[in-house]
C-alpha positions as CSV (number, residue, x, y, z in Angstrom):
1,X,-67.5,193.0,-78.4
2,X,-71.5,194.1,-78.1
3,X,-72.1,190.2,-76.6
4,X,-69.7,190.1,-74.5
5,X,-70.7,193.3,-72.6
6,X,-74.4,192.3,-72.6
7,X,-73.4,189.3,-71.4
8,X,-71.4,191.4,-68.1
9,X,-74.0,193.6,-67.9
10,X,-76.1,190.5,-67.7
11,X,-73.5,189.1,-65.0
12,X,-73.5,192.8,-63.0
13,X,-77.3,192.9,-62.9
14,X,-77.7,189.0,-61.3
15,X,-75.2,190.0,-58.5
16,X,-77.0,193.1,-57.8
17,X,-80.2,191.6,-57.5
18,X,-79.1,188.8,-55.2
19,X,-77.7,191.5,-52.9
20,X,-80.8,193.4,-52.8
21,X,-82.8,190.9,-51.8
22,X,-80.4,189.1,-49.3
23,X,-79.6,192.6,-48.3
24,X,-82.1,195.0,-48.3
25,X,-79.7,197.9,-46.8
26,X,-82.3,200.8,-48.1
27,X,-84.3,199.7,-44.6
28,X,-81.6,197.6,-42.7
29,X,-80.5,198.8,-39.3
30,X,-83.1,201.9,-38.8
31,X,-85.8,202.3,-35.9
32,X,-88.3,204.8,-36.5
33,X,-90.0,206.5,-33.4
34,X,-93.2,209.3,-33.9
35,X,-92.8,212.4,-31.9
36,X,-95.1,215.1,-31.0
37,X,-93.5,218.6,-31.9
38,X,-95.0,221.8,-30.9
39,X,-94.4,225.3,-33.0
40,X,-93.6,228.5,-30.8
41,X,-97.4,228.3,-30.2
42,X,-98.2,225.4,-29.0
43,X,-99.3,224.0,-32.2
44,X,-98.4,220.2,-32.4
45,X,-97.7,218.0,-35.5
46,X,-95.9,214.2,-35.6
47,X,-92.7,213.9,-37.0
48,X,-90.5,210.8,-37.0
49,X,-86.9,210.5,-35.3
50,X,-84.7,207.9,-37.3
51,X,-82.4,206.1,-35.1
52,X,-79.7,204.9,-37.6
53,X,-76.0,203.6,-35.6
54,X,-76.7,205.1,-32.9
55,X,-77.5,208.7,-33.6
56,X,-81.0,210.1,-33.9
57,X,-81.9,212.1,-36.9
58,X,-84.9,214.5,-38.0
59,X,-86.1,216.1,-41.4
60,X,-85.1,219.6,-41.6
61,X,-87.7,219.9,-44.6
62,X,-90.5,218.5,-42.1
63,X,-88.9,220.7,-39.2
64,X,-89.4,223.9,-41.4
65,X,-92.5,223.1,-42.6
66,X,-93.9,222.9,-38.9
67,X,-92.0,225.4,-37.6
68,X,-93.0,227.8,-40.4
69,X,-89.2,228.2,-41.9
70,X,-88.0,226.8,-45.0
71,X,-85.6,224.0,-46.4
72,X,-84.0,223.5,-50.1
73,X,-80.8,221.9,-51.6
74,X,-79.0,222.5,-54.5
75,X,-80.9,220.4,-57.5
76,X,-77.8,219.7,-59.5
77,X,-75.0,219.4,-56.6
78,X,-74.7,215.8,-56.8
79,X,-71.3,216.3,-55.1
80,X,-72.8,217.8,-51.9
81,X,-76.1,218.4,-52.2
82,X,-75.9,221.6,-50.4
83,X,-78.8,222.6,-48.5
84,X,-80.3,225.4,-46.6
85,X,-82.3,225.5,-43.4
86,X,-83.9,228.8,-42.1
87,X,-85.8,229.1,-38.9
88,X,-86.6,232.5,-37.7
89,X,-83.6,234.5,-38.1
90,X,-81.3,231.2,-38.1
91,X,-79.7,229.6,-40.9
92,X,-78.2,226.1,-41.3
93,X,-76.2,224.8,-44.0
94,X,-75.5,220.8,-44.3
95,X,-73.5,218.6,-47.1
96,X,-74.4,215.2,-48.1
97,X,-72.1,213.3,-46.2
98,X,-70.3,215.9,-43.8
99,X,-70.7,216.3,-40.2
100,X,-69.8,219.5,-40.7
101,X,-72.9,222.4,-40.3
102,X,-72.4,225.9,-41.4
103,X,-74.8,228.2,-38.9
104,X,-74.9,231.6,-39.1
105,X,-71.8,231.6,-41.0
106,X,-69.7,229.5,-38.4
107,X,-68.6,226.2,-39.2
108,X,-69.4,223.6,-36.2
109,X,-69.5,219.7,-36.1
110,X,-72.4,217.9,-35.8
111,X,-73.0,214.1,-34.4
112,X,-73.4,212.6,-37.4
113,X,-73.6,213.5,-40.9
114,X,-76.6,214.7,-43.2
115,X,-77.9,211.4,-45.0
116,X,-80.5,210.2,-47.4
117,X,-82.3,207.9,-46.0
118,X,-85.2,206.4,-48.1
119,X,-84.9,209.4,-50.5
120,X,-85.3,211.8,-47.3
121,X,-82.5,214.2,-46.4
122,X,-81.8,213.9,-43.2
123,X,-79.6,215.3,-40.1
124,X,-78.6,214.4,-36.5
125,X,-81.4,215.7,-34.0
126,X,-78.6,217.1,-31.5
127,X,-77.9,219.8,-34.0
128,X,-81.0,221.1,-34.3
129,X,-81.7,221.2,-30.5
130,X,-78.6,222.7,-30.2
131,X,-78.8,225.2,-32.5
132,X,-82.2,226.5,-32.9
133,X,-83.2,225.8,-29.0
134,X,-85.3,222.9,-29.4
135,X,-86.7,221.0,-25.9
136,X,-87.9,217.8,-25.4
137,X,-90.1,216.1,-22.4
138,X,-91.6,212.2,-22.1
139,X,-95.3,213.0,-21.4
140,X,-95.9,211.4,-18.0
141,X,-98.6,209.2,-18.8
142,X,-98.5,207.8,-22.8
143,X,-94.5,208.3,-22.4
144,X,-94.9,210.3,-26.1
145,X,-91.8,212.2,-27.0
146,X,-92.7,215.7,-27.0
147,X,-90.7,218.5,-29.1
148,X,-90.9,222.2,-28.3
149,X,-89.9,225.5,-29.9
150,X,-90.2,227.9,-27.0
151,X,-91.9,231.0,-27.2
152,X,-89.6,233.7,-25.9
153,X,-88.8,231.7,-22.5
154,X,-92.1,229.6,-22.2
155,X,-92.6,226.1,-23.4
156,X,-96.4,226.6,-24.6
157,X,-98.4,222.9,-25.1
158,X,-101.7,222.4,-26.4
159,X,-104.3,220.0,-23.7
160,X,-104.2,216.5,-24.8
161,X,-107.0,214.2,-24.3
162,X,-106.5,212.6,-20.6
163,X,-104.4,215.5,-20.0
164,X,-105.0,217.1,-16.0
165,X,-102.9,219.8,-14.1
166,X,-101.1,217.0,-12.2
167,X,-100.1,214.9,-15.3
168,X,-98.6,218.1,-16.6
169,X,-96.7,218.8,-13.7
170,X,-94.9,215.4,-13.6
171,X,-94.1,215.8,-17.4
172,X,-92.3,219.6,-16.9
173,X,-91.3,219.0,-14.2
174,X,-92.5,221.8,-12.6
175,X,-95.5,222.7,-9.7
176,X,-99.5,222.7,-10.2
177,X,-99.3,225.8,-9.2
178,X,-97.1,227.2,-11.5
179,X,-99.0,226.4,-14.4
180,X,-102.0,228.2,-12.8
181,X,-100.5,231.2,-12.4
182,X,-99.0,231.4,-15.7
183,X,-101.9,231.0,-16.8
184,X,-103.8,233.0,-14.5
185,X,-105.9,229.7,-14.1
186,X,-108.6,230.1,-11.5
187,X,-109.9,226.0,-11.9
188,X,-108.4,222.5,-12.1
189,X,-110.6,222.0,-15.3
190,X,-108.9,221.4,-18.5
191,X,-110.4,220.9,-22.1
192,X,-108.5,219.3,-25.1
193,X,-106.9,222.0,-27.5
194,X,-106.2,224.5,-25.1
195,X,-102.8,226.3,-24.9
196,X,-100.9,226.5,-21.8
197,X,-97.6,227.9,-20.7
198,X,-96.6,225.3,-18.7
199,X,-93.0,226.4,-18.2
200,X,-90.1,228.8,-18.5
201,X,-87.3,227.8,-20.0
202,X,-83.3,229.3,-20.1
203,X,-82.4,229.8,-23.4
204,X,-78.5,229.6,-24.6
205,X,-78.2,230.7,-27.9
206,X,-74.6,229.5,-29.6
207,X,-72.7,232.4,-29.4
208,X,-70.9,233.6,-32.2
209,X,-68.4,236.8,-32.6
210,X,-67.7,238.9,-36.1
211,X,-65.0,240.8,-36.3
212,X,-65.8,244.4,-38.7
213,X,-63.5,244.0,-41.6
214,X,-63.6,247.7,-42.8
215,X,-66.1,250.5,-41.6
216,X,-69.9,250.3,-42.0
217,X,-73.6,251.2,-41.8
218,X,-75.9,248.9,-39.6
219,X,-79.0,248.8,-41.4
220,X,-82.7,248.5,-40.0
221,X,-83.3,245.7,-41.8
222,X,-81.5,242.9,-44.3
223,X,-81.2,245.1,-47.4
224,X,-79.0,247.7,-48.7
225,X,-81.7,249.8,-49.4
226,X,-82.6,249.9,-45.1
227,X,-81.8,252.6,-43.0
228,X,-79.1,253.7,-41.7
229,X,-79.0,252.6,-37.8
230,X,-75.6,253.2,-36.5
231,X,-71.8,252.2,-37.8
232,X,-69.4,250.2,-36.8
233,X,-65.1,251.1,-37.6
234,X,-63.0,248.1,-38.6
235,X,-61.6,245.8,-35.9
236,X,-65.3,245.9,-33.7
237,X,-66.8,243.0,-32.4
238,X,-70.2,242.3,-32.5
239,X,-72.5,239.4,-31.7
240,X,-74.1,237.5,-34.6
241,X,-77.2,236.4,-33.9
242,X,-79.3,235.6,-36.8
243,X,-78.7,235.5,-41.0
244,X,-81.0,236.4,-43.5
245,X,-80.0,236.3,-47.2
246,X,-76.4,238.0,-47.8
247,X,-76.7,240.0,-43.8
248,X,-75.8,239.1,-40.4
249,X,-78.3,240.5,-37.7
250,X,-75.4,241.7,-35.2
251,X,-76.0,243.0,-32.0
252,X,-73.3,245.2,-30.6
253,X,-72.6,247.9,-27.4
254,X,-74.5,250.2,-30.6
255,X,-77.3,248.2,-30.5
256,X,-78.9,245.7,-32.8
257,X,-79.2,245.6,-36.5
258,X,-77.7,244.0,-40.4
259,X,-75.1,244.0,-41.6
260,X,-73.8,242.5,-45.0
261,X,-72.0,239.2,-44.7
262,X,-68.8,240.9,-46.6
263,X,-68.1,243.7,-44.3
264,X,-67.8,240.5,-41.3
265,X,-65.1,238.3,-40.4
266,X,-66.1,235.2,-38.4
267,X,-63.0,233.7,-37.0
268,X,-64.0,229.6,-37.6
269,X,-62.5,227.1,-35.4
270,X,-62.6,224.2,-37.1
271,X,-62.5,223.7,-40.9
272,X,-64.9,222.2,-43.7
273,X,-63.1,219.8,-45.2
274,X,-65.6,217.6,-46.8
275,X,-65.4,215.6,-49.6
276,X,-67.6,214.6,-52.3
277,X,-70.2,212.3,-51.5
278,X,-69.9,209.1,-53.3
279,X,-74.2,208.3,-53.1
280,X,-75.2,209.6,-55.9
281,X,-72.2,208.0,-57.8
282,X,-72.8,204.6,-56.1
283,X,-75.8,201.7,-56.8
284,X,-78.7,203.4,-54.1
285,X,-80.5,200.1,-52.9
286,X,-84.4,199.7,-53.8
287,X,-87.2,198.1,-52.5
288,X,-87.7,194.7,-54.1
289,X,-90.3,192.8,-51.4
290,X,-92.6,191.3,-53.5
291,X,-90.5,191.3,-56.7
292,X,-89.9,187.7,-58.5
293,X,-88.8,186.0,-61.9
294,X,-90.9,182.6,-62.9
295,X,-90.6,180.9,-66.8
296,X,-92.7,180.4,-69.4
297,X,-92.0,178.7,-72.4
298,X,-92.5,179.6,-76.4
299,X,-92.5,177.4,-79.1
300,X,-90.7,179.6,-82.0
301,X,-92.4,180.3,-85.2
302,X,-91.1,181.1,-88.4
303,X,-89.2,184.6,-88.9
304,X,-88.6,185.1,-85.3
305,X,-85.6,186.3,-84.0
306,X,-83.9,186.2,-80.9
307,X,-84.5,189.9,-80.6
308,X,-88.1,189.6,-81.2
309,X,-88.6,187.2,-78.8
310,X,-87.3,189.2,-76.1
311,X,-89.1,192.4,-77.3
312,X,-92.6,190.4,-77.7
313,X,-92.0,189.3,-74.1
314,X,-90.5,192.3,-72.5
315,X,-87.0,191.5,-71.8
316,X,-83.2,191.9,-72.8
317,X,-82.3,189.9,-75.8
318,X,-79.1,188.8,-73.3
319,X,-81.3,187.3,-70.6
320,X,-83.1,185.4,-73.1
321,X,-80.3,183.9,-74.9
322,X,-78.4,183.4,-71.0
323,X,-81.6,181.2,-70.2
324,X,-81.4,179.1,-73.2
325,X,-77.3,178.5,-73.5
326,X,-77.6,180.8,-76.6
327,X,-74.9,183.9,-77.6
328,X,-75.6,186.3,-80.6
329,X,-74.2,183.7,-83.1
330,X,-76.7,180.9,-82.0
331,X,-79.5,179.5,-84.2
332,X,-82.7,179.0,-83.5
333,X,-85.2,177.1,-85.7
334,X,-89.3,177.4,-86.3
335,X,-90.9,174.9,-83.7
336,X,-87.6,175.0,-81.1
337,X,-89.2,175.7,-77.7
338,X,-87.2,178.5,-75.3
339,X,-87.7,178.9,-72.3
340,X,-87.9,182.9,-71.4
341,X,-87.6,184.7,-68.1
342,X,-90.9,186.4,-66.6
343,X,-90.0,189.3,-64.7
344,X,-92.8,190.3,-62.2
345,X,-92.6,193.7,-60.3
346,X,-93.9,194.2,-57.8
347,X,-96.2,198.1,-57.1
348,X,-93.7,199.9,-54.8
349,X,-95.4,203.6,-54.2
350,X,-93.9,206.0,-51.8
351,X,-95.5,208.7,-49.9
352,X,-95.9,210.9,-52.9
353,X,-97.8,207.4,-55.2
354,X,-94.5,207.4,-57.1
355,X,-91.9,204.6,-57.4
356,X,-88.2,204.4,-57.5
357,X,-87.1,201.8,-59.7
358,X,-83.8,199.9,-60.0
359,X,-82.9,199.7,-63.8
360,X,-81.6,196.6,-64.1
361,X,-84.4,194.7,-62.0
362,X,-87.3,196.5,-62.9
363,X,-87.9,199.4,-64.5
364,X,-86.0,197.6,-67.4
365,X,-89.1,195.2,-66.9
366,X,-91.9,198.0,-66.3
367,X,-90.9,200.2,-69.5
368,X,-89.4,197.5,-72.2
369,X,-88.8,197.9,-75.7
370,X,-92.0,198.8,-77.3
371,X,-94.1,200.2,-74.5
372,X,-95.8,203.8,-74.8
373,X,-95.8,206.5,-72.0
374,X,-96.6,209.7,-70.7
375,X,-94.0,211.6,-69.4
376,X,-95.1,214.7,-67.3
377,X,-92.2,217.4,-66.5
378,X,-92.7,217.5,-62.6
379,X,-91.7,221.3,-63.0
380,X,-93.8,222.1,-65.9
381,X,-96.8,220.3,-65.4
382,X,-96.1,219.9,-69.5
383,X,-96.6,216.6,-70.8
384,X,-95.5,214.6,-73.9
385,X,-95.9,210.9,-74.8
386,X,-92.7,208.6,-76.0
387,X,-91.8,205.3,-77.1
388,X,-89.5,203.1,-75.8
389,X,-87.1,201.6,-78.7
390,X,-84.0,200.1,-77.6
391,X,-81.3,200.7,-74.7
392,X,-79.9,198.3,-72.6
393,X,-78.1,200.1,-69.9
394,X,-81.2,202.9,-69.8
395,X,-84.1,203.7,-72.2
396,X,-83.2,205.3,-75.4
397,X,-86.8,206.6,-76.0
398,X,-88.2,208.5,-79.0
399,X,-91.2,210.9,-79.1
400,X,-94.4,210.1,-80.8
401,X,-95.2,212.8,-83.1
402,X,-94.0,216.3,-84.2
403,X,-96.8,217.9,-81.4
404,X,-95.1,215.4,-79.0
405,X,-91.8,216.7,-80.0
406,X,-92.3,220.3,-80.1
407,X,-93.6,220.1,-75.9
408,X,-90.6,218.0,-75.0
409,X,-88.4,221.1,-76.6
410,X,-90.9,223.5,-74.7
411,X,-90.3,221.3,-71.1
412,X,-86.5,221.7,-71.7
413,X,-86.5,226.1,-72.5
414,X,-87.4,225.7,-76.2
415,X,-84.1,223.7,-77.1
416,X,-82.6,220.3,-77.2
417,X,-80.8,220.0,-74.2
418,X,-78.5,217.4,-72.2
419,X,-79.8,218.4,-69.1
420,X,-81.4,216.4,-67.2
421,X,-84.7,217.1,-65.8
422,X,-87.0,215.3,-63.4
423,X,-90.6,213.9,-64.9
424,X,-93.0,211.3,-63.8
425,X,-93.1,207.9,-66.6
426,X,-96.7,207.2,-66.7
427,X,-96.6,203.6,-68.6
428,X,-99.6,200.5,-67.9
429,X,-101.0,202.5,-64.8
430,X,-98.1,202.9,-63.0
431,X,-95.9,206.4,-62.0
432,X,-92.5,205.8,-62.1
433,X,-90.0,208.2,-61.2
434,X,-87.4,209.0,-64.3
435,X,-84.8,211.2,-65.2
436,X,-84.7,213.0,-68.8
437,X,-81.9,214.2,-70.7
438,X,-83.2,216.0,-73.8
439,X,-80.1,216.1,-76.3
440,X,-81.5,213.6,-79.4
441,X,-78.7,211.3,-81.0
442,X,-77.1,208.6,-82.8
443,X,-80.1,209.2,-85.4
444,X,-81.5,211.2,-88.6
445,X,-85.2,211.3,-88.9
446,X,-86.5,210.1,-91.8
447,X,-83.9,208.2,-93.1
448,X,-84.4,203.9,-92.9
449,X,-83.5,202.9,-89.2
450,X,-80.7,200.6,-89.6
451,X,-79.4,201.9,-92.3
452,X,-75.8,203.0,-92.5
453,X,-75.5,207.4,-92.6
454,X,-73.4,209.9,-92.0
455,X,-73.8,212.8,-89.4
456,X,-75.7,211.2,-86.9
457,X,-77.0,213.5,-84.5
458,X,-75.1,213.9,-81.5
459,X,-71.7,214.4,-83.0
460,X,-72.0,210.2,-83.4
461,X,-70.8,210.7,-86.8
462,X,-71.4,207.7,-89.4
463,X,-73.0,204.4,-88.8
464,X,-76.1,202.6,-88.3
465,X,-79.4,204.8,-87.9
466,X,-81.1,204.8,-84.7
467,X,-84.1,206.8,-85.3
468,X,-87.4,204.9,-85.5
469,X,-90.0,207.6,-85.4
470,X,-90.2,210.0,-87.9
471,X,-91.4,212.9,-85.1
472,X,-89.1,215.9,-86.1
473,X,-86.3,214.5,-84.0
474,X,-83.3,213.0,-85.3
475,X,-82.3,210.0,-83.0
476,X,-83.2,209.0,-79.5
477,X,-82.7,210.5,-75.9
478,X,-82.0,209.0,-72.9
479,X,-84.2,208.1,-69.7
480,X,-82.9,206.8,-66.8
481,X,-84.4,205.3,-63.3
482,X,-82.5,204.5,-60.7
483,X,-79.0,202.9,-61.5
484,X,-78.8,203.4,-65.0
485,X,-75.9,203.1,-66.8
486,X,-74.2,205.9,-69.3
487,X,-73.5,204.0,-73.1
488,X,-70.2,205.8,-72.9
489,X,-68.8,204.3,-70.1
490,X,-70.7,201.7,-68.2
491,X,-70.6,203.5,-65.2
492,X,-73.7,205.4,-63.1
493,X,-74.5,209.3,-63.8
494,X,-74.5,211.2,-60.7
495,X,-77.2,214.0,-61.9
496,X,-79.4,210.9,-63.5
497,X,-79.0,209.4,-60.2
498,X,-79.8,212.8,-58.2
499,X,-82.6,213.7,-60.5
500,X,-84.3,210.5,-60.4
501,X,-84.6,211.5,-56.6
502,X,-85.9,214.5,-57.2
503,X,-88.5,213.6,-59.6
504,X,-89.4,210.7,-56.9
505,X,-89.9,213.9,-54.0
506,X,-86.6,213.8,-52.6
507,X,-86.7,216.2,-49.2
């Protein structure tokens, strides 16, 4: 039964890898354009649109970071990945998936859906013109897509070299002398840096009605705690115009103010009926440019083994014995030459010097049976060195030592734990990004590995011992890179799969 699903797995992980390489859909149909974008004062930074079917997207976690908001998602939501953006007083809520956006408590639908794309979260440009009063202009002479937040009504832009009144008045659209006098500009001379207003802009803010569910305070700020402003008697309307935390900033025929989220009614036009998304459940392509398989041959000596082969070269005991015509029953005789599969993988950092590996293809390759590493919790800083020593679908991995041990507990909240946690694999001077999950099983330390014993840890019960290491840790635990397989079931784990992301700087 064990060879015949090595010998699928085998099967599974050929077919994936000639898809990969004849289709490499992590990059296929995207353009990428840089933009200038400006902050409400005229500071610019470069951000990239994605073009991807048709419909532009942007960052929201670069968009807040420029804009001085802020951006998360929910770290174990592998259904949805929920995440938050606020900007000023304005939030946004997205789902993996859905072109559904949540803003300031109203449901409305966007042009495309929130995607990962190239372990980026990303989300149709429109919605963030539309909905936090972005504007863009071609600059007249480089034709640079330029990106504004406005300040109050003004568009405020920082001089770029080559830059002159008359260049700037073909790009707003808009009169020399305008810009002068908003600027109270006495000379055509302009140096690089400087801020200008170079026009005034109408801003239409989505507009978005609550309905007062029972009476209440309006409160001078968003806390519970604020003062008292004014009230408002069930079945008032008022304006929302902002959200921060659990209160609505309202503005009414009162006047303006918070008001918790609970005492509001927000009539929603369209419902969120999203669904699960089915990408972190699903294989999530890899770069493999520069990846490639070439053969060597060994001549066997006496007391090898099939699996000793493969461990001494780095590879499953399957693909060996799939090169050579062999199966588990096969016999193999001191001086019989085999010919055995070299796996060479290529260095494939991102933007943050880590890789995401594909299990199957390489990180099978990069961390085989054997090999030592450092694995650093990415939330900790804590780190703890492990060896690899068996696992076929993912690493089954063993600490080193009791010290070794005792900071794994500490990384996971003092216990043995199946959650899964994000760390950086140091192994042979590369940084791979992993996925942890810190329950120990299918083992009692101590005991000979191999040998038949009963109460395996892990609620595995009796059978063979899987513990190498005696490190105060009965059994193994399991590390995963991308598209890892669970030993229960053959199929991917959505929180391996999400976590892997996370520990590779998904945004």
């Amino acid at each position: 039964m064990k060879s015949l699903l090595r010998f699928w797995l085998f099967v599974v992980t050929i077919i994936i890898l000639s898809l990969v390489i004849v289709f490499p859909s992590f990059a296929s149909g995207i353009q990428k354009e840089e933009a200038l974008i400006f902050d409400a004062n005229g500071n610019p930074s470069y951000i990239t649109i994605i073009n991807k079917s048709s419909v532009e997207y942007l960052s929201p976690y670069e968009l807040s970071r420029i804009l001085s908001g802020s951006f998360a998602f929910d770290p174990k939501d592998y259904n949805f990945l929920q995440s938050k953006l606020i900007v000023d007083q304005n939030e946004l809520i997205f789902k993996l998936d859905s072109n559904v956006v949540t803003f300031n408590g109203k449901n409305f639908y966007m042009d495309g859906p929130m995607q990962i794309i190239q372990n980026r979260i990303y989300v149709p440009y429109s919605t963030f013109k539309t909905y936090l009063n972005l504007f863009e202009y071609r600059h007249y002479s480089s034709g640079k897509r330029m990106i504004f937040k406005p300040n109050g009504n003004y568009i405020v832009y920082s001089v770029q070299s080559g830059d002159s009144l008359w260049i700037l008045s073909q790009t707003f659209g808009t009169s020399i002398e305008t810009i002068k006098s908003l600027n109270s500009l006495t000379s055509d001379t302009l140096y690089v840096g400087q801020k200008l207003i170079v026009k005034k802009v109408s801003i239409n803010p989505v507009q978005i009605t609550g309905i007062i569910k029972w009476w209440t305070y309006v409160k001078t700020s968003p806390s519970s705690s604020a003062q008292n402003l004014f009230y408002l008697t069930q079945g008032q309307t008022a304006n929302i115009i902002g959200k921060q935390s659990e209160f609505y900033k309202i503005s009414s025929a009162k006047g303006t103010g918070f008001v918790s989220i609970w005492a509001v009614d927000i009539k929603q036009d369209i419902s969120d009926l999203s669904k699960p998304s089915s990408y972190f459940y699903s294989y999530i392509p890899v770069d493999t440019s520069g990846d490639y398989v070439s053969y060597t041959y060994y001549k066997v000596q006496s007391g090898d083994t099939i699996w000793s082969i493969a461990v001494k070269f780095g590879i499953p005991d399957y693909e060996l014995m799939s090169a050579n015509n062999l199966n588990e029953n096969s016999y193999i005789y001191a001086g019989q030459t085999l010919k055995v599969p070299v796996h060479t993988v290529a260095v494939h950092l991102n933007e943050y010097g880590v890789e995401m590996l594909d299990w199957f293809s390489q990180g099978n390759y990069v961390f085989p049976i054997g090999s030592v590493g450092k694995f650093i919790d990415i939330q900790t800083g804590k780190y703890f060195l492990a060896k690899r020593t068996m696992g076929a679908s993912h690493a089954d991995v063993e600490t080193l030592s009791f010290k070794d041990t005792q900071i794994m507990k500490e990384t996971f909240g003092g216990s043995f734990s199946w959650e899964r946690r994000p760390f950086i694999l140091e192994v042979n001077g590369r940084r791979i990004a992993v996925s942890v999950s810190g329950m120990p099983h299918a083992g009692v330390d101590g005991v000979p590995y191999n040998q038949n014993v009963a109460n395996r840890s892990g609620g595995y019960g009796y059978g063979p011992n899987l513990d190498t290491i005696v490190n105060g840790m009965d059994g193994h635990f399991d590390v995963y890179t991308l598209n890892g397989l669970r030993h229960k079931d053959g199929q991917i784990d959505p929180q391996h799969q999400l976590t892997v992301s996370i520990a590779a700087g998904l945004k």
